[in-house]
LOVOKOL-986452 format. One record per atom (N, C-alpha, C): x, y, z. Coordinates in steps of 0.001 Angstrom, whole numbers, padded with zeros to 6 digits, always signed. Atoms other than C-alpha are relative to their C-alpha. Layout:
N
XYZ...
***
This chain:
432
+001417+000338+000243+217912+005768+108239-000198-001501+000055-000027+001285+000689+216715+002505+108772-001649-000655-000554+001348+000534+001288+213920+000540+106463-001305+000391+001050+001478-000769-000695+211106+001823+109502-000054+001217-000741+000294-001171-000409+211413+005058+108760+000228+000621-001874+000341+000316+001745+210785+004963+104451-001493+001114-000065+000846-001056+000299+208608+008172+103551-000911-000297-000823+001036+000047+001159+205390+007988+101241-000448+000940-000521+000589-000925+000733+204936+011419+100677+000288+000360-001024-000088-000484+001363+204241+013099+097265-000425-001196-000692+000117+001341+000935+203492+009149+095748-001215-000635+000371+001519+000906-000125+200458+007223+094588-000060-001261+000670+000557+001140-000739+198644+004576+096069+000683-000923-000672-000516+000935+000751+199939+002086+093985+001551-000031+000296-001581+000112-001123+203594+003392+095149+000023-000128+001084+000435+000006-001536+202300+003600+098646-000071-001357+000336+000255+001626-000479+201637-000515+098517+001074-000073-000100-001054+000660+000237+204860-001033+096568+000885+000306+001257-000978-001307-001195+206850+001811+099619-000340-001437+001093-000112+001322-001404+205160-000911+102492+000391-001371-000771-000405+001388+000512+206044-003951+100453+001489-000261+000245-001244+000437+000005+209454-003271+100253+000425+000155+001327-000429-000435-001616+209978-001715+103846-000390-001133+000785+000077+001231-000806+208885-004956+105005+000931-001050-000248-001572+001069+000768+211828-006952+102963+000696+000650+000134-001574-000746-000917+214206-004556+103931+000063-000506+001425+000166+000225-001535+213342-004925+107379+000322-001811+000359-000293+001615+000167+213460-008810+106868+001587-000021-000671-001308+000721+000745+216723-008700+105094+001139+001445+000409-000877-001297-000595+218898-005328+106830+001106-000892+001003-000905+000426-000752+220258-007794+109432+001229-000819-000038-001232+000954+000488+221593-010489+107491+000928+000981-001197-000927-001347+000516+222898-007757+105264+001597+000601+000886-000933-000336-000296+224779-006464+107663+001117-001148+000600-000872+001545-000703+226363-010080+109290+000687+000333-001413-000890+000132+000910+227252-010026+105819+001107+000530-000247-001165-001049+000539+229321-007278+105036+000926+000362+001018-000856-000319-001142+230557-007013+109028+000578-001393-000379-000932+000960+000292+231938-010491+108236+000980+000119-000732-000890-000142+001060+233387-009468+105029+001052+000866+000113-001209-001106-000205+235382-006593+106031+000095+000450+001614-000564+000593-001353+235706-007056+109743-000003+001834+000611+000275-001286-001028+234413-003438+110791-001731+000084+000165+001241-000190-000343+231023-003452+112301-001222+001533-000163+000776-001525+000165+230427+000383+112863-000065+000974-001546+000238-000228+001244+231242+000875+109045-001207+000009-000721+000594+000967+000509+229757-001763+107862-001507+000625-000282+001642-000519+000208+226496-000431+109208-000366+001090-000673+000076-001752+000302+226794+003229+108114-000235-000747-002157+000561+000810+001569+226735+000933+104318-000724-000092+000124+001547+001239+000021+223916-001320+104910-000357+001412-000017+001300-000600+000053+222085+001809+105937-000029+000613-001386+000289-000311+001599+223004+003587+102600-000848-000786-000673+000963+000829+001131+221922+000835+100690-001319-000354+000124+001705-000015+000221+218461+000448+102107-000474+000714+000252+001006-001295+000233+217812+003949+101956+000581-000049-002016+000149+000562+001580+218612+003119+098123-000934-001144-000589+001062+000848+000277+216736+000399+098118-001576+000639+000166+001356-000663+000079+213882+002229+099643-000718+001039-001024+000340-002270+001263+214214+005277+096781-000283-000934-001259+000326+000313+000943+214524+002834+094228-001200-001392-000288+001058+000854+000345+212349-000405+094312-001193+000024-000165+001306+000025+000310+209033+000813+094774-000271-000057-001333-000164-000399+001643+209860+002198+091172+000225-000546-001088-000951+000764+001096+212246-000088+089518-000724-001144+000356+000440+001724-000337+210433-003350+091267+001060-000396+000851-001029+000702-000903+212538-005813+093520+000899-000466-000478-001344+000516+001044+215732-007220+092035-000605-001592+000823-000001+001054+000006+215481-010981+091679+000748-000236+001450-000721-000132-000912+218133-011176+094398+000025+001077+001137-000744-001194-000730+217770-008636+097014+000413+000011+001129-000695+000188-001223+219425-009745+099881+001572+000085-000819-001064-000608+001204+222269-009642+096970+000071+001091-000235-000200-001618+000413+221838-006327+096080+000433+000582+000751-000721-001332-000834+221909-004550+099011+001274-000331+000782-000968+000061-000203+224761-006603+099820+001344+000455-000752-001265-000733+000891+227125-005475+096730-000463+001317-000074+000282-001925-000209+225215-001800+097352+001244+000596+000764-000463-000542-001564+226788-001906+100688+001673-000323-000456-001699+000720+000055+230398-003625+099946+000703+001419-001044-000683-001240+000670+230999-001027+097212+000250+001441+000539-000136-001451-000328+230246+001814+099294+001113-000145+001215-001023+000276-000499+232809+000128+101666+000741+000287-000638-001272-000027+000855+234828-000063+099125+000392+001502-000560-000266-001192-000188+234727+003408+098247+000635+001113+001035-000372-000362-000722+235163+004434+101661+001501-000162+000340-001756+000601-000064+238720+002412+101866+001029+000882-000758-000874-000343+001097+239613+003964+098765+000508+001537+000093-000262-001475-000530+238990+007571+099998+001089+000369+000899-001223-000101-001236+241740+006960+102596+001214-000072-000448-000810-000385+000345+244544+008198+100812+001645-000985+000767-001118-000466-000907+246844+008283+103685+000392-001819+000632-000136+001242-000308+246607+004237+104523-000358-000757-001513+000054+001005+001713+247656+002287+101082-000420-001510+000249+000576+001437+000189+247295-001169+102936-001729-000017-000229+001893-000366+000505+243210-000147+102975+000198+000022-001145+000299-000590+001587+243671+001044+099163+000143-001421-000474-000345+001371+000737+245035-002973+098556-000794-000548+000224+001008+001114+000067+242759-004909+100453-001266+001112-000872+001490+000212+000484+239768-002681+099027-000003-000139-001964-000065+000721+001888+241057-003360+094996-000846-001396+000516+000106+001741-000350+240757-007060+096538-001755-000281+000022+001154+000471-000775+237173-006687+098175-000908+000393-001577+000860-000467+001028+236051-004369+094498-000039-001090-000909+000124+001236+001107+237006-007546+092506-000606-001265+000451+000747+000944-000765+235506-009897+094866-001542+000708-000201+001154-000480-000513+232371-007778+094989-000770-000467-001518+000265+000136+001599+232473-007698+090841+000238-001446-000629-000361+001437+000571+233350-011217+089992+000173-000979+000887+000565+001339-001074+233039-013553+093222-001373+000012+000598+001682+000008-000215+229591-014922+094624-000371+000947+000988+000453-001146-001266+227662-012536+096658-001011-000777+000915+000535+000941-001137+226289-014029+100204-001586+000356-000894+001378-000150+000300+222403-014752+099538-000575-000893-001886+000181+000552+001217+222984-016029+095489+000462-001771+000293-000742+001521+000070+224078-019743+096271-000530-000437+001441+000239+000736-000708+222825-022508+098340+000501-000098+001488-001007-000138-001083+225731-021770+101116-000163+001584+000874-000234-001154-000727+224909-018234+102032-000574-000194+001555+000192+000289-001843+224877-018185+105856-000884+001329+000534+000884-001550-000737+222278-015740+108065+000727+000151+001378-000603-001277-001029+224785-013835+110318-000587+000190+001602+000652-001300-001368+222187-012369+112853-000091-000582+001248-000381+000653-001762+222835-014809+115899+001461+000651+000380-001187-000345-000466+226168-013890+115353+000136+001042+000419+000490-001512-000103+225343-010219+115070-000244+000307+001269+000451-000177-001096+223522-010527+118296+001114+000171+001204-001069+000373-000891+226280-011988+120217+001139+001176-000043-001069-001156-000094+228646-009194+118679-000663+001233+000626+000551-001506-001004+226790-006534+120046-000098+000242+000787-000106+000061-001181+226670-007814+122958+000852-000356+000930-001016-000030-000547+230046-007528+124053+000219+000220+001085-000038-000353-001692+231308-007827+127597+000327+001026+000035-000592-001667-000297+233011-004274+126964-001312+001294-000165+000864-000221-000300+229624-003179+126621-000957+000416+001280+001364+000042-000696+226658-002513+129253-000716-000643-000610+001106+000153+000715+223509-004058+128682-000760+001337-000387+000688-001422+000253+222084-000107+128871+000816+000338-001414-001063-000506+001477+224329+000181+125590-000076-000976-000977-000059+000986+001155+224583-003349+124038-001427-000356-000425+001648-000034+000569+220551-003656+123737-000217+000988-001168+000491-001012+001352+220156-000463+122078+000651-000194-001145-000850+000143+000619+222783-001072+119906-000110-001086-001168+000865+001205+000626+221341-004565+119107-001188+000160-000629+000983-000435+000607+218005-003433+118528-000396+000523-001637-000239-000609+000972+219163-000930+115920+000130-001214-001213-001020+000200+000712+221636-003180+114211-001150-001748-000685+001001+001007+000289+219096-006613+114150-001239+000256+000117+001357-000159+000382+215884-005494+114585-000381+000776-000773+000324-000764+000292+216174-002419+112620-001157+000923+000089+000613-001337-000694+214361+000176+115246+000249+001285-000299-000017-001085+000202+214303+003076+115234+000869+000952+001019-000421-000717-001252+216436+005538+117527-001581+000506+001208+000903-000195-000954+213090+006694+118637-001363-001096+000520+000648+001613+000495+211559+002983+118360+000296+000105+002147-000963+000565-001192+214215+002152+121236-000010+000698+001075-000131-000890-001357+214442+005260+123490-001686-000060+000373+001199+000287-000701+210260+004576+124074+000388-001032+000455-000185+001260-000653+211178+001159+124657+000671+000136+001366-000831-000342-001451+213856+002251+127748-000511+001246+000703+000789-001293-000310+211482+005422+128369+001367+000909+000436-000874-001159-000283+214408+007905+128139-000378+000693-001311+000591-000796+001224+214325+010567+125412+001018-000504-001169-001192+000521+001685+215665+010040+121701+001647+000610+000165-001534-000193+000436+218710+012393+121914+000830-000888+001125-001005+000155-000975+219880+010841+125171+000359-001951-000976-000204+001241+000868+219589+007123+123067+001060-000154-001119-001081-000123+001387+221115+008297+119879+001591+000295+000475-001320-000607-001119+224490+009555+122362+000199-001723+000284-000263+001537-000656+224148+005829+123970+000137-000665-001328+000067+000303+001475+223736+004442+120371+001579-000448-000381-000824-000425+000608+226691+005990+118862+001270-000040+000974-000872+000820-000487+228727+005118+121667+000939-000793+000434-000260+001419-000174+228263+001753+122117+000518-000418-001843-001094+000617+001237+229698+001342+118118+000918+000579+000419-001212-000187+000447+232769+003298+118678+000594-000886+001177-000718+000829-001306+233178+001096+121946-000016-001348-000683-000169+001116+000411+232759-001925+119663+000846+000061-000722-000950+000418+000782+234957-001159+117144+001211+000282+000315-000909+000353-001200+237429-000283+119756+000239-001256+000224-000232+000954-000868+237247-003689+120772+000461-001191-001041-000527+000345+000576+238240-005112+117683-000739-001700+000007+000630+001239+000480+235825-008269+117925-000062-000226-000753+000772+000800+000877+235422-010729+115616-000538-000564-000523+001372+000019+000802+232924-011305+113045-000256-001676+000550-000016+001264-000268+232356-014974+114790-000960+000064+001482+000754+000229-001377+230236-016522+117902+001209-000190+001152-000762+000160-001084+231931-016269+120886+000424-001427+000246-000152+001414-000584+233292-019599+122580-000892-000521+001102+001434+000293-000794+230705-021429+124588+000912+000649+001712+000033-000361-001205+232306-020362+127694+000297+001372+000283+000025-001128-000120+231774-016756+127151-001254+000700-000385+001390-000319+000162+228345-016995+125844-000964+000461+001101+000727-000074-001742+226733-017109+129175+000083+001499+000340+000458-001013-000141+227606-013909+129946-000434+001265-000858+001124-001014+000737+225870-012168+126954-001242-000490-000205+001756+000105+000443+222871-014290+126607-000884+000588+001073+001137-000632-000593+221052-012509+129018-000402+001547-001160+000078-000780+001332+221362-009239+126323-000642-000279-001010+000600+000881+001149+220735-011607+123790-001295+000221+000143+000826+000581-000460+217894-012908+125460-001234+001626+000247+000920-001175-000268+216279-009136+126458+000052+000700-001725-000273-000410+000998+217187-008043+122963-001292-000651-000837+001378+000932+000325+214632-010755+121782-001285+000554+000142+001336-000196-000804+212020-009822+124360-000458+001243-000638+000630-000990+000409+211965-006188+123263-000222-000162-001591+000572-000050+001239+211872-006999+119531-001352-000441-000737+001348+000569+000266+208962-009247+119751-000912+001438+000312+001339-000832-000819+207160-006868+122101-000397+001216-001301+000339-001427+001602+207581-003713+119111-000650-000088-000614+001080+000502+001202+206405-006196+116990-001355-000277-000014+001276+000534-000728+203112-007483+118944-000533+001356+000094+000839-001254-000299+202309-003858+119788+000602+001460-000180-000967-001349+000393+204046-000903+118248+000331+000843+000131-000047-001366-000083+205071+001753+119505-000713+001223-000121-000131-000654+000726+204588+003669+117068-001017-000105-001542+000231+000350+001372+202719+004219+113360-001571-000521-000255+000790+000063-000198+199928+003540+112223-000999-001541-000133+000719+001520-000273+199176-000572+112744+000406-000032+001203+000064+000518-001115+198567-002007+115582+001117-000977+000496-000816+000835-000218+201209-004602+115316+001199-000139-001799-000643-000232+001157+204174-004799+112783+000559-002031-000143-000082+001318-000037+204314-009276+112395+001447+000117-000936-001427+000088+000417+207666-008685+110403+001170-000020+001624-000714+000404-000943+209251-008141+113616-000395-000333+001049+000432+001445-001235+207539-010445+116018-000010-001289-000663-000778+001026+000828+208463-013286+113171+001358-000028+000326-001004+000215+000021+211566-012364+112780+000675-000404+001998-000626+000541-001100+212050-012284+116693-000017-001400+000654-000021+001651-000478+210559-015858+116979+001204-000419-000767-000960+000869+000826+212648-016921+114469+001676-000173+000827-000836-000119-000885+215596-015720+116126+000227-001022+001166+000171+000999-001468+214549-017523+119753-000409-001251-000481+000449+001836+000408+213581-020583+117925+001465-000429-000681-001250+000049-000298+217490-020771+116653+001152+000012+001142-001116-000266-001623+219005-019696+120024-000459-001356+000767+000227+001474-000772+216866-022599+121689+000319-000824-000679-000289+001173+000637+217878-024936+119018+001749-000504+000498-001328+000061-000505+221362-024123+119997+000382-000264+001451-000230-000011-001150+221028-024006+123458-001703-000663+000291+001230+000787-000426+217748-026457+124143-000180-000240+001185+000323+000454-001207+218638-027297+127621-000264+001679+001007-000626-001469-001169+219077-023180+129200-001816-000057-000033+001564-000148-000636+215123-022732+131042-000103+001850-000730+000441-001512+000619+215022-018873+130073+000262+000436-001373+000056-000337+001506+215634-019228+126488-000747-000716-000475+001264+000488+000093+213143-021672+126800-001442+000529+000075+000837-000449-000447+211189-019692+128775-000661+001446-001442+000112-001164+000449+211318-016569+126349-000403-000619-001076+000781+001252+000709+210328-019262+123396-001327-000056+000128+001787+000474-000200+207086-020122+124953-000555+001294+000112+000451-001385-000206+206448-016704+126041-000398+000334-001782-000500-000644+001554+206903-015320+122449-001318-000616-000777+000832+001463+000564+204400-018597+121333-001432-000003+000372+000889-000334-001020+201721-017690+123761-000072+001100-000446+000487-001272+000241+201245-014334+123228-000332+000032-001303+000561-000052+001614+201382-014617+119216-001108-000575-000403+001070+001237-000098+198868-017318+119523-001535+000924+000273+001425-001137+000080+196006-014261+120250-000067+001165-000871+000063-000990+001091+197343-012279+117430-000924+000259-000899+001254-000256+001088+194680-013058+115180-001409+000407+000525+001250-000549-000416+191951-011870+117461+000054+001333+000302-000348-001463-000330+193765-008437+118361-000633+000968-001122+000421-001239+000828+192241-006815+115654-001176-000292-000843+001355+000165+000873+188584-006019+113995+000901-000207-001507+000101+000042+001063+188176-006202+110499+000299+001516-000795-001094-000623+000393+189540-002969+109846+001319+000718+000569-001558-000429-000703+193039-003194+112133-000634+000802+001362-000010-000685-001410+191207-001650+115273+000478-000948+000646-000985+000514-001480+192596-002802+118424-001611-000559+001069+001398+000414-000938+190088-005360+120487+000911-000838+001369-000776+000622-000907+191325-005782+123902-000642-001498+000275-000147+001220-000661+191822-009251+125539-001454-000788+000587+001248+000054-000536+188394-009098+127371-000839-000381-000982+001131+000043+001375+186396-008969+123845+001073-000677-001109-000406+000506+001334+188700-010923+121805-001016-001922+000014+000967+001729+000340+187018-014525+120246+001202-000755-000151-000853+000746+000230+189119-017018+121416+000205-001406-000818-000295+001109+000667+188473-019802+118915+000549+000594-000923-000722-000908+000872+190277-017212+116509+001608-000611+000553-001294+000005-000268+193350-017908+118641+000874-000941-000593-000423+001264+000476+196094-020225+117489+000575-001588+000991+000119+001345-001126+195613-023506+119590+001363-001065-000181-001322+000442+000178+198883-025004+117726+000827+000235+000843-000755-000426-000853+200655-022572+119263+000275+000369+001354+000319+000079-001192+199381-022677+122194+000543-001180+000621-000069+001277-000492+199821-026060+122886+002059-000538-000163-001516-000116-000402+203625-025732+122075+000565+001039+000761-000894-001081-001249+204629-022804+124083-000829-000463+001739+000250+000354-001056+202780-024512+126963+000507-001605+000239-000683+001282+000121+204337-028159+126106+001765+000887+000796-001475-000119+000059+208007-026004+126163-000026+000853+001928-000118-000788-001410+206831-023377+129825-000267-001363+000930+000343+000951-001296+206009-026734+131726+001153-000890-000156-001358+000964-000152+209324-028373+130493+001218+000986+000644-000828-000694-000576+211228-025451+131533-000202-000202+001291+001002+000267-001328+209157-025239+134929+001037-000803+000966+000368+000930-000614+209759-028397+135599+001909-000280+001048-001363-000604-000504+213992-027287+135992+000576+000214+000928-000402-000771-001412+213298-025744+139177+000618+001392-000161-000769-001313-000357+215101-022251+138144-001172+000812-001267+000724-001077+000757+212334-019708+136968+000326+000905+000376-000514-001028+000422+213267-016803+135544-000882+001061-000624+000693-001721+000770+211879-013075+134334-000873-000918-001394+000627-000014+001207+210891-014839+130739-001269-001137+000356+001223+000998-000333+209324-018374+132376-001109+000605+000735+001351-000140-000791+207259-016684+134546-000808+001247-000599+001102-000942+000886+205939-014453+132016-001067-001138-000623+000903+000879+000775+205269-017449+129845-000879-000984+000799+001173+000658-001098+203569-019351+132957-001410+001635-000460+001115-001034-000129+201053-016127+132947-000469+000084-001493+000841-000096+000854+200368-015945+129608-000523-001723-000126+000590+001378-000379+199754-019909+129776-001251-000144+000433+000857+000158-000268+197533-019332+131911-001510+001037-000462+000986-000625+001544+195450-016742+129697-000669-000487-000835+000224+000502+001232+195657-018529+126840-000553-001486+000208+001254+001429-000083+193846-022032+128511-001139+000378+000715+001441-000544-000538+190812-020067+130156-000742+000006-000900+001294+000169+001177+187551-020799+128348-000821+001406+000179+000188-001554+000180+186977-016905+128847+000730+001164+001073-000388-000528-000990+188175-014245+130111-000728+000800+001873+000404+000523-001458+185959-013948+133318+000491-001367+000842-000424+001534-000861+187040-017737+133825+001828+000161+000307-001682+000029+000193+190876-016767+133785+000472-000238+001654-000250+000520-001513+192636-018180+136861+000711+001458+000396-000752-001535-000254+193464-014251+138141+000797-000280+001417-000405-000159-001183+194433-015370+141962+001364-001035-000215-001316+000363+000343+197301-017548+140223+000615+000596-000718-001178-000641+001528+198392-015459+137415+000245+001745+001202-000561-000848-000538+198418-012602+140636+001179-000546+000909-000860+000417-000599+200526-015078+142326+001662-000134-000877-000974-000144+001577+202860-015301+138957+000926+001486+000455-000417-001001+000234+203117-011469+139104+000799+000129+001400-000525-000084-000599+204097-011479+142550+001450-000273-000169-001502+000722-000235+207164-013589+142560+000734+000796-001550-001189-000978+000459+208161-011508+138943+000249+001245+000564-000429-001564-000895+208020-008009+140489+001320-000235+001135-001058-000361-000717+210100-009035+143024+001305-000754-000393-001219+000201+000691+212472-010733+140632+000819+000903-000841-000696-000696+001335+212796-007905+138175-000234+001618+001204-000022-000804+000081+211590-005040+140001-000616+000989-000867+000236-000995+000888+210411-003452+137324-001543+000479+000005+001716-000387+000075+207262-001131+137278-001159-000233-000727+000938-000103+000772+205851-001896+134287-000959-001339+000553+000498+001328-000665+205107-005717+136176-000954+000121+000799+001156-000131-001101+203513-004118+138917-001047+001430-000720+001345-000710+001174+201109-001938+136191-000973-001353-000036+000748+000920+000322+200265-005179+135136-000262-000837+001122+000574+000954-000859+199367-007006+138525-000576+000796+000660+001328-001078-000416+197528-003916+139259-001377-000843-000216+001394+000445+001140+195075-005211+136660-000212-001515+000816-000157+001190-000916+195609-008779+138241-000614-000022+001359+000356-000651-001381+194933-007245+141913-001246+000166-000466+001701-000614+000153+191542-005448+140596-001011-001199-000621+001074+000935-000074+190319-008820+139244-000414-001129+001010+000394+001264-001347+191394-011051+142016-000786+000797+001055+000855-000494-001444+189911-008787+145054+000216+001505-000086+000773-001100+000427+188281-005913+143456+001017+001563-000769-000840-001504+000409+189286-002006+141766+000919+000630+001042-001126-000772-000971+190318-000770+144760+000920-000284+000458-001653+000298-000496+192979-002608+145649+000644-000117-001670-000597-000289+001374+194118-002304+142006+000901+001151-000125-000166-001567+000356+193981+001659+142013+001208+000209+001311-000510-000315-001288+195471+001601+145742+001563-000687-000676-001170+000492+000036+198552-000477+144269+000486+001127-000952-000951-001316+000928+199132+002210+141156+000661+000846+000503-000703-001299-000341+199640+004723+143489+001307-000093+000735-001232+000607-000584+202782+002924+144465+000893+000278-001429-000782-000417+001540+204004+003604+140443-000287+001248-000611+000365-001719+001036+202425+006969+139715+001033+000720+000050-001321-000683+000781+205874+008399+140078+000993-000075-000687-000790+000293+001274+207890+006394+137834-000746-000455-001065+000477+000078+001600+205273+005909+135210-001301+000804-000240+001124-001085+000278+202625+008902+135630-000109+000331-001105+000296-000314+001463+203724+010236+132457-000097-001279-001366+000426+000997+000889+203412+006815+130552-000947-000476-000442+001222+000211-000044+200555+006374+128738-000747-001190+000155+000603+001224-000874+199888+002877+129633-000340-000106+002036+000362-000245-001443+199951+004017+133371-001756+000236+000331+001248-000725+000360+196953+006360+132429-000997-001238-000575+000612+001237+000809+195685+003116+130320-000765-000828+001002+000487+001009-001132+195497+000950+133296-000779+000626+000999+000891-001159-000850+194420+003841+135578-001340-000271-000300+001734-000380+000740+191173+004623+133100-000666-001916+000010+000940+001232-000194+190301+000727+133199-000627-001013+001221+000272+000343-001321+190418+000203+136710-001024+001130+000930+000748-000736-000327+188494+003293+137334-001723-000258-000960+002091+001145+000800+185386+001914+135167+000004-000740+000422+000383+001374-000487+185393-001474+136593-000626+001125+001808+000354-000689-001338+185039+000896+140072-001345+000803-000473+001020-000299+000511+181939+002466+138051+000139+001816+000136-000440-001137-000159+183834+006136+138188+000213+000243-001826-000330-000380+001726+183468+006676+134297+000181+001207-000397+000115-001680+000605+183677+010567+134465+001254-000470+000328-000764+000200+000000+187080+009668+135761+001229-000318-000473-000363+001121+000948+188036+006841+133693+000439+000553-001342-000215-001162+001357+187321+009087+130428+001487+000760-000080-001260-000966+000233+189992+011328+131437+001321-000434+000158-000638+000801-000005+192298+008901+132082+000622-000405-001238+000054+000289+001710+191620+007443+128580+000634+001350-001177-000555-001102+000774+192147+011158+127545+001457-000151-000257-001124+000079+000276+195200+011185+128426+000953-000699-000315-000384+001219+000967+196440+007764+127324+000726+000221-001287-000414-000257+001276+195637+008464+124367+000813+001413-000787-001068-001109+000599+197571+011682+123992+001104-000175+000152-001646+000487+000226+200829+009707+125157+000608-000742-001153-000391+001169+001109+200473+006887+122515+000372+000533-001236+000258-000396+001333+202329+007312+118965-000672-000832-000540+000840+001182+000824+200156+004228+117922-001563+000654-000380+001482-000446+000100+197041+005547+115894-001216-001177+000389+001043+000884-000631+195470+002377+116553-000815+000042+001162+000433-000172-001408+195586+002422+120416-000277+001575+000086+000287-001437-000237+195209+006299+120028-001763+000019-000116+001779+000112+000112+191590+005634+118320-000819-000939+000902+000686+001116-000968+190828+003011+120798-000412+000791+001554-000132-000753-000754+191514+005107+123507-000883+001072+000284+001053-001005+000335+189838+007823+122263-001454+000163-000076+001373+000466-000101+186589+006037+121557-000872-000564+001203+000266+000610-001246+186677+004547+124919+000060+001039+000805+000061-001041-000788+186972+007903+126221-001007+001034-000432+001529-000614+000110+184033+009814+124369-000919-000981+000390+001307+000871-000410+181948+006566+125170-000560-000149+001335+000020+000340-001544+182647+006693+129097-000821+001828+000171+000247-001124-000176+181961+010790+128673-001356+000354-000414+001955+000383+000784+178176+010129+126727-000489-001015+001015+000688+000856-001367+177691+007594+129488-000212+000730+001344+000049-000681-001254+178347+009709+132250-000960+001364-000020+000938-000852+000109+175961+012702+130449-000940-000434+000121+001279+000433-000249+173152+010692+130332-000270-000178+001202+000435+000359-001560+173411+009734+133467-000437+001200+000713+000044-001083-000667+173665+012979+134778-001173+000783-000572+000620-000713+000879+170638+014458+132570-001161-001207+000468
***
């Protein structure tokens, strides 16, 4: 279980605040948790199978008991003891039975990471361990996800659009292939980094994105983990300041958060891009993730993340969205599609296409992706909005229908929904 997936049924409102209060400090504190305790006892796939105990203990007990003064402490001696238990259960190997006396008196009478000025946050390191060359990236992402972002198995398998059981199989795995591999709890040497920060680096991308727009549940955006993923990429670039795509994924990240505060009415609906009020936006942050995409830029080697953050750049300095420079930000999309390939790019320069030179060449490009993302409900999403701008709203509606019957997000579900009885009352009148 991890701190997403914290039940509220049977409990009052008043437990219902405390239930999201804490599931948001779990979720903030699960990763360095586990750096912790994979440091301390030098098994990763354990390690975790603790941590998760302890913040499904944490989740049963704090709403109730309150927060412990310490709880990045807690659920670290939660977790170490139930290590320690586990060691102890192993009969048949006495050196385990010695070191875990060692680790129970360390746990009971030495400092616990998180109480003292020195405790260290793990989760770069974390990253890097997960993303072992004995790995795939189709294995060390998910794996990562889980273990630092604390996703969900079915968080992650939407994210790679395969189904949950085939994820949870890839999952489960990629730990016994790590602890096979006997890594240790440490950052690689710089000349082995290189080939996991690209992992790293996508590991990032999808945690923000979860966080900016959720899956899943019923907010629109979960800012615990699109924080924590800046935070993350604002460490990795500190470490690595000169690499352009950890730059790039930086500004990106900076840029997009920067319209967070207009994404949503006044009670959490979902207001697309078109109708958001951009003096709401954050112009700070604007002005640094476009200070950091024009120093990358300027490199000469753009990459999948810079030339995202060029496009939202150019979003986020248009004095509206009619004024948005669309015949450069379709020139953007060009050159990523044919860097990455990937469909979801050419979804989005659909939309790009239908503003630079009209719907129909929009709709005419989808039908180049309707067979690897027909059943996705952002396919349908983009479909139903390019078919209203074409003034086909009986169309459009059904489009929207079905959207919204892919999305688990109630947000975008009611958005969807409303935008699809409103196109279906437009199109009766007309017809009447």
């Amino acid at each position: 279980m991890s701190p997403g997936e914290v039940s509220g049924a049977g409990v009052s409102g008043a437990e219902m605040s405390g239930a999201r209060s804490a599931e948001s400090l779990l979720r903030e504190l699960a990763p360095q948790a586990l750096g912790a305790v994979a440091r301390r006892f030098g098994d990763f796939s354990a390690a975790e199978d603790a941590v998760q105990e302890a913040l499904l203990a944490a989740a049963t007990r704090w709403p109730a008991d309150g927060t412990p003064d310490n709880p990045l402490g807690w659920l670290i001696r939660v977790a170490a003891r139930r290590m320690t238990d586990q060691y102890r259960s192993e009969d048949a190997r006495r050196r385990r039975e010695t070191l875990a006396a060692s680790w129970s008196l360390a746990t009971t009478a030495g400092p616990v990471p998180g109480e003292d000025d020195d405790a260290r946050d793990d989760t770069l390191i974390l990253m890097f361990m997960c993303c072992h060359p004995s790995l795939t990236p189709g294995s060390a992402i998910p794996l990562t996800l889980r273990a630092v972002g604390g996703l969900t198995t079915r968080e992650i398998a939407s994210a790679f659009l395969v189904p949950e059981p085939t994820m949870a199989q890839r999952i489960s795995r990629a730990k016994a292939t790590l602890k096979a591999s006997g890594e240790p709890f440490t950052l690689p040497p710089p000349d082995q980094r290189a080939g996991r920060l690209r992992s790293v680096l996508h590991v990032l991308y999808l945690l923000f994105n979860e966080g900016y727009a959720s899956s899943s549940g019923p907010d629109l955006a979960r800012s615990d983990l699109s924080g924590e993923a800046i935070r993350l990429a604002r460490a990795l670039h500190a470490s690595l300041p000169g690499h352009p795509e950890v730059t790039g994924l930086l500004a990106l990240m900076l840029l997009t958060d920067a319209r967070r505060p207009a994404r949503t009415g006044p009670g959490g609906e979902l207001i697309p891009l078109a109708e958001q009020q951009r003096s709401r936006w954050d112009r700070a942050l604007i002005t640094e993730g476009t200070s950091l995409i024009t120093g990358a830029l300027r490199q000469g080697e753009p990459g999948e993340y810079q030339l995202q953050a060029a496009i939202a750049a150019v979003h986020d300095q248009a004095a509206s969205y009619a004024e948005t420079g669309w015949p450069q930000i379709l020139s953007l999309y060009g050159r990523l599609e044919r860097l990455t390939g990937n469909p979801m790019v050419t979804l989005n320069r659909a939309v790009a296409v239908a503003m630079a030179e009209g719907p129909a060449a929009g709709l005419a490009l989808l039908d180049g992706v309707g067979g690897r993302l027909g059943s996705h409900h952002r396919f349908h999403a983009v479909r139903g909005h390019l078919l209203e701008l074409a003034g086909d709203g009986a169309s459009a509606a059904a489009e929207f229908r079905a959207a919204a019957v892919g999305t688990a997000n109630l947000r975008e579900q009611h958005y969807l929904t409303a935008k699809a009885a409103s196109l279906a009352a437009g199109g009766a009148e007309g017809s009447g």
